[in-house]
Phi, psi and omega in degrees: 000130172271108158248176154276152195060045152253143164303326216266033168256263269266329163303334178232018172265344203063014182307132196290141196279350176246342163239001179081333197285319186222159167319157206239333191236152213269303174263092160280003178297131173314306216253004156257156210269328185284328172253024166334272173249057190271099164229171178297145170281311200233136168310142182267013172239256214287336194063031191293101172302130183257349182243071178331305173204205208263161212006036165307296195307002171304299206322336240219030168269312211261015150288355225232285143357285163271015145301296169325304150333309186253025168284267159339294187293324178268023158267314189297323202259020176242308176282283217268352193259319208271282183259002175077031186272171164229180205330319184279337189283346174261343116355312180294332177323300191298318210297307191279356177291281254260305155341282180295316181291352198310306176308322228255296182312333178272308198291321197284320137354278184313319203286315186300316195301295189308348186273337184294344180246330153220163208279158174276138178257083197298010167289334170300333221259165183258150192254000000 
């Protein structure tokens, strides 16, 4: 179950990683595109700086990778393991998941590096 003061709700809400309470992002929608990676310098509940230090978020191309992977891999074994396509269509599968999927794939990749470095404060959270 995803609740709050789980990493994986601050991970897949995009939820400040230390009180759970407000966006991490300005537009939380993924897919617009112009404010894709537009975020708040500080939570706007608890007052948690997110841009720990100055190029924190680089870390968090090659969680993004492997996010991309496993993206990839479950498009190959849904088109060709599944519906029974064959190498190129599933290759084309892979190209456009990973195409349609790029925003999803960069916030959840930011949400996961930050989560990796900070603890849920329960002092934070509002009763």
């Amino acid at each position: 179950m995803i609740t709050k003061g789980t990493k994986l709700y601050s991970i897949f809400t995009g939820a400040c990683p230390k009180c759970h309470q407000a966006s991490m992002y300005v537009n939380t929608n993924p897919y617009a595109i112009k404010t894709v990676q537009k975020m708040h310098e500080n939570c706007t509940h608890c007052g948690f700086k997110f841009y720990i230090e100055p190029s924190f978020f680089y870390g968090s191309m090659y969680v993004s990778y492997a996010v991309g992977i496993a993206f990839a891999v479950a498009a190959f074994i849904i088109s060709y393991l599944f519906l029974g396509s064959n190498l190129v269509t599933a290759f084309i599968a892979i190209v456009g998941t990973l195409v349609v999927f790029a925003p999803v794939i960069m916030r959840l990749s930011r949400n996961i590096w930050i989560n990796m470095f900070v603890k849920f404060d329960k002092t934070k959270i509002r009763r």
